[in-house]
N, C-alpha and C positions, 0 to 999 in steps of 0.2 A: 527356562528361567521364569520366574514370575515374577507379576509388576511389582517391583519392589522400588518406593520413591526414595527409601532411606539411604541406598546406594547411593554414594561419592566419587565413584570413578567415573572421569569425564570422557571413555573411552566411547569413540562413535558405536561400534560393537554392539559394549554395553547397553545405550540408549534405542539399540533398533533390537534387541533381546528382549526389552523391555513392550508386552503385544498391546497396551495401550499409546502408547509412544508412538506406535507403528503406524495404530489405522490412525490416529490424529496426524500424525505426518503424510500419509497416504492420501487421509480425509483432505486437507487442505492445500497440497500440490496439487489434486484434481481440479479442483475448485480455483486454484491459481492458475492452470492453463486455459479456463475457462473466463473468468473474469480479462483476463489481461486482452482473449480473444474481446470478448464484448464493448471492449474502449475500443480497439481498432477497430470496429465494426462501426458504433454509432459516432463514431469522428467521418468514416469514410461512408455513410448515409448520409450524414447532416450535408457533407461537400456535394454529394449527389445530387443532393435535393434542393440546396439554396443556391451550392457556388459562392459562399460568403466564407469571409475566417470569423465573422463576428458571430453567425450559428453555427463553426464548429467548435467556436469557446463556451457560445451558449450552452449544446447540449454536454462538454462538463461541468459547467457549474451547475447545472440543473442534477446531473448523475449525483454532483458533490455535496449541494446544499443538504440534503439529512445530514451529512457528518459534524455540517457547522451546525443545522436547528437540534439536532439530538444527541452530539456527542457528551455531554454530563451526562445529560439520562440515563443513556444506555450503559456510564461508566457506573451509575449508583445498582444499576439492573445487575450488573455483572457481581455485585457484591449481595443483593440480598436473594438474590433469585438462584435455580439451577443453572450451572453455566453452561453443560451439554444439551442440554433438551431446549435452552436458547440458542444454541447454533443449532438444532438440528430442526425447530419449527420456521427459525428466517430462512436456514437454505433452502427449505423446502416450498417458500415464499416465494423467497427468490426463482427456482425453477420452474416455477407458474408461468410469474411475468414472463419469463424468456421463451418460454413456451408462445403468448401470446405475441411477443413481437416477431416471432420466427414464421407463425401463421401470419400474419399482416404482413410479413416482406415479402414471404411466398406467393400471396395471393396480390401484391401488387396494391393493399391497401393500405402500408404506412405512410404514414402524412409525416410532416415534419411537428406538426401540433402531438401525435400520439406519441414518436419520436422522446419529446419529450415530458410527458406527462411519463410513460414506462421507465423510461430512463430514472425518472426521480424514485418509483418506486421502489426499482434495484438497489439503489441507494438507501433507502427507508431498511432494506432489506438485510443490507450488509452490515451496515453501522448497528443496527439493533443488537447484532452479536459478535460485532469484533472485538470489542472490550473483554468480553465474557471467553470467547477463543482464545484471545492472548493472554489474558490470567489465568485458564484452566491449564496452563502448560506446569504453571511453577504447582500445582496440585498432581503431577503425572512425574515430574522428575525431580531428584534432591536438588536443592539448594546450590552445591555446587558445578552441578552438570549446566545450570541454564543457560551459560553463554552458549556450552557446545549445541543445547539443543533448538536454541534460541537462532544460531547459526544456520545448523540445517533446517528451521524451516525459512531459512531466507535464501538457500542454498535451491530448493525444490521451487521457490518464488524467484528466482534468476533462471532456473531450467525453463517455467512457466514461460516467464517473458520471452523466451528465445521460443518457446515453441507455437506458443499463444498466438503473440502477430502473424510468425510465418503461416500456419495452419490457419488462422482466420484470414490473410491475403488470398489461399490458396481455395480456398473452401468459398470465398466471396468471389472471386476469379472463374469457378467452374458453377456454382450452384446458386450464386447471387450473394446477397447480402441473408440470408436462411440460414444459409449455413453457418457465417458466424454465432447466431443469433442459437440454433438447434445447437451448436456443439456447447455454449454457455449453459443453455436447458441442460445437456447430460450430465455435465461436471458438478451442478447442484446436487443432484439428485445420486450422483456417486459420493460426493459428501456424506448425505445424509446416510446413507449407507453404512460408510467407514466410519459414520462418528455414534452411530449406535448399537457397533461392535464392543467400544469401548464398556471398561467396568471399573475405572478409577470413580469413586464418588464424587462430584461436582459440586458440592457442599459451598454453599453462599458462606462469608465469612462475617454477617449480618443475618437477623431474622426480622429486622421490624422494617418493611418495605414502607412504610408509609410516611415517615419523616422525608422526605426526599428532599424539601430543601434544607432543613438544617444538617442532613447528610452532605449535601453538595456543598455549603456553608463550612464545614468540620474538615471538606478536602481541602477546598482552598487554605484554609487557615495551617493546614499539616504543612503543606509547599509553601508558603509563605515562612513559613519556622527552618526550613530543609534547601537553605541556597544551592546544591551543587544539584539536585533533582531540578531545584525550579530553573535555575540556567538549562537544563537538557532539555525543560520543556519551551521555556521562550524561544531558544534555538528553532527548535524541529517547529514551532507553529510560526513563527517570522520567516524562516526561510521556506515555509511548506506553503506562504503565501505565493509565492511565483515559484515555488518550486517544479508545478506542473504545468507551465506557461510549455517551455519546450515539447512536451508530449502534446498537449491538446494541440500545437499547432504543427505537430510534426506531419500531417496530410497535406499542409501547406506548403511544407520545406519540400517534399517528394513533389510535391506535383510542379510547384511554379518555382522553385529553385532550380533541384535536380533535375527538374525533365524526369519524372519516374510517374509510377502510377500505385495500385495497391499491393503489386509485388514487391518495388523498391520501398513502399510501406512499410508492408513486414518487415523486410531485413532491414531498413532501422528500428524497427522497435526490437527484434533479437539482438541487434547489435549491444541495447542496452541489457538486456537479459543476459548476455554471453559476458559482460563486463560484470557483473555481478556472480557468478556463478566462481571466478579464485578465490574474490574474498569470501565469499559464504565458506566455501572450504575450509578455506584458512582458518577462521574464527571455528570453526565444527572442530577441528583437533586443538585447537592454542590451546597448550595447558598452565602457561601462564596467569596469574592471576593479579589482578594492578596493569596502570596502564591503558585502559579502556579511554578515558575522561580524554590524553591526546592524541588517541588513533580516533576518537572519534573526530575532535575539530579536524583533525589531515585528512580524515575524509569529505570531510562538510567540501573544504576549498577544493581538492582533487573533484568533487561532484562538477561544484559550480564551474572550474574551469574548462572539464567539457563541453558545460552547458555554452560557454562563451565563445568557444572555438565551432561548436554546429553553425549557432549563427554563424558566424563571419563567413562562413566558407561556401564554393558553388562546387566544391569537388564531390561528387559521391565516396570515394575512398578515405578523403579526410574524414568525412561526417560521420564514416561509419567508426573509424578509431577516436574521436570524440564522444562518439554516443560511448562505443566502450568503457572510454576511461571516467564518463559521468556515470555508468552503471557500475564501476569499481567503486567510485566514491560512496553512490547514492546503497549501494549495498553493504557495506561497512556502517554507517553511519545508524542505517535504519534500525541495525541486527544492535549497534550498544547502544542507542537510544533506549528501545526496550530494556537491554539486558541492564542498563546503569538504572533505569527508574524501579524495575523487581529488586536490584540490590540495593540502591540507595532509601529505599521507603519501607513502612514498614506493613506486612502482608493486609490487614485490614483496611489498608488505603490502595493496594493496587488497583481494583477496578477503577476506582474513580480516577485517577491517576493517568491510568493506561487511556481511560475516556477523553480526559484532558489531551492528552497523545492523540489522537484523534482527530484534533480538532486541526491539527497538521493536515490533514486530506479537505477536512472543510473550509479551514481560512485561504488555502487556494482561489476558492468562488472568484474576492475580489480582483486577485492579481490575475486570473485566467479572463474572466471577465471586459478585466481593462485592457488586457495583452490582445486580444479579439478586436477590439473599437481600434488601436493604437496601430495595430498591425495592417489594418487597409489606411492609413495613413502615412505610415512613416516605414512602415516596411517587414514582412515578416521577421527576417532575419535581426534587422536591429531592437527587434523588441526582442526576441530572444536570449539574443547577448545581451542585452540589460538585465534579464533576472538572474543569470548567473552574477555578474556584479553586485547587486542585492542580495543574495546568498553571502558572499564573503560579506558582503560592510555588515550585513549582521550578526555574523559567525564572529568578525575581529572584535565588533563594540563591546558584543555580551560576554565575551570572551577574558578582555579589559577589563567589564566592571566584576566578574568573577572568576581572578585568574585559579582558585582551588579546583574548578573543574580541572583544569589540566591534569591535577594529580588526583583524580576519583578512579 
């Protein structure tokens, strides 16, 4: 069969017939086992190295800052520039960097200063073309396929998580902290691979790059006109501010909660991978259409209530059915945030859009940040359980003042 985007049938089949579809799916599951490895690497360096939770929240916010200093950018990038040959020069960026910090763990020469100088660049790396990667989708499949495809790639991003921590647990376990750092290096460079198989054209849907701010000026003012897109985005960047409090400090929960170490690591962070991996499913076949707007908010609170119950708990067995049921949330939630902002707007404001989306990884900085100082204070745990309650009272307020999302 050949790539044909004008196709309407949301059958999975379909969409993995379809040989560009493929290697962008292939392209970026790689790249998702790989990434998810290199957060459980430099959380489990930073601990090595200082023994603090305040630089193991450092070095995420340092990974996360580009997404907060460059997320517009890269969303107006994604609109006048090529968006494959923008992911396939950051990943290949990307695989540099990790290349070098795999040589400095090897050799016994990473500091916690280079730590995070690399770390920021991986960041500088990825944010330059995630915009560009999640709008090149709705240019690869018709219109009505994007939830299911929009699904599965958050379906091979759940597989990621589940294989990601465990393989970098086991891989820092036998060969040091390299090995997460080298198997990060491979997964770029398989990207880049799979995404220059592709033959959809990548067509900016903008030619004049150089207005950038009255471009970014022309976004905001489209979402300011479009309430049920701007409630998804207030949502995902209010809640995306402590959204990543419980991950950055999940080395903390293993080691001085649970009594565990980098293996009990891993399997909480697959535990959140494996929570995510029904609903990706589920959303890959629903041929329903409508309805999105309040399986999204049942996600948001399903996320956060995970998130409330790790804190609380000293059980390893609770922890790991809490991380689960915040990766069913956190996995629904992510797949129709995108998928309601590609339907809700209209295709020449995606990139910017999706940029804006974005900024959901970067507005973290502060709440990760402050969860890092709060937590050698007051206690890992109950700072945890606090950003899931942050999650809901943001999800209920914005929710309130826009109940229309409900029916988007």
């Amino acid at each position: 069969m050949t790539n044909d985007p004008t196709r309407r049938t949301a059958s999975v089949r379909t969409l993995f017939a379809l040989r560009d579809f493929r290697n962008y799916w292939y392209g970026s599951a790689t790249f998702g086992l790989g990434i998810w490895a290199f957060i459980t690497a430099i959380g489990w360096t930073a601990l090595e190295l200082t023994d603090s939770a305040f630089a193991v929240s450092l070095v995420n916010v340092v990974y996360f800052l580009p997404m907060f200093l460059f997320a517009l950018p890269a969303g107006v990038l994604a609109d006048v520039a090529d968006r494959r040959r923008t992911a396939i020069a950051s990943r290949a960026a990307g695989g540099v960097v990790a290349m070098i910090l795999a040589f400095l763990a090897g050799t016994g020469d990473l500091t916690f200063a280079w730590l995070l100088v690399l770390s920021f660049l991986v960041g500088v790396s990825i944010i330059s073309e995630m915009a560009s990667r999640q709008a090149y989708v709705a240019q690869i499949v018709a219109p009505a396929q994007l939830t299911n495809a929009m699904a599965l790639s958050a379906f091979q991003g759940g597989v990621a998580r589940v294989a990601g921590p465990l393989l970098a647990g086991w891989l820092i376990g036998r060969f040091g902290d390299a090995g997460g750092y080298g198997l990060f290096a491979a997964t770029n460079f398989a990207f880049v691979w799979f995404f220059m198989r592709i033959r959809t054209p990548a067509k900016a849907t903008q030619r004049d790059g150089r207005r950038l701010v009255a471009d970014l000026a022309d976004g905001f003012r489209y979402l300011g006109q479009n309430r049920e897109a701007r409630a998804v985005v207030v949502i995902s960047i209010l809640s995306g501010a402590v959204g990543w409090v419980y991950l950055a400090l999940m080395p903390i929960m293993a080691r001085d909660v649970l009594d565990g170490g980098a293996v009990l690591l891993g399997v909480l962070g697959m535990a959140v991978g494996v929570g995510s991996v029904p609903s990706s499913l589920y959303l890959s076949v629903r041929t329903r259409v409508g309805g999105e707007g309040r399986l999204f908010v049942s996600a948001l609170i399903t996320w956060a209530l995970g998130i409330i119950v790790f804190g609380v708990t000293a059980s390893v067995p609770l922890a790991v059915v809490a991380l689960f049921a915040s990766g069913l949330g956190f996995g629904v939630q992510s797949v129709l945030a995108q998928t309601l902002l590609l339907r809700l707007v209209e295709p020449e404001f995606h990139g910017r859009v999706l940029g804006l989306l974005a900024l959901t990884w970067g507005a973290n900085i502060v709440g990760t940040l402050t969860a890092g100082s709060l937590a050698d204070m007051l206690g890992v745990g109950v700072v945890v359980a606090a950003s899931g309650v942050i999650i809901i009272a943001v999800t209920v307020t914005t929710v309130a003042r826009n109940p229309r999302l409900l029916a988007a």
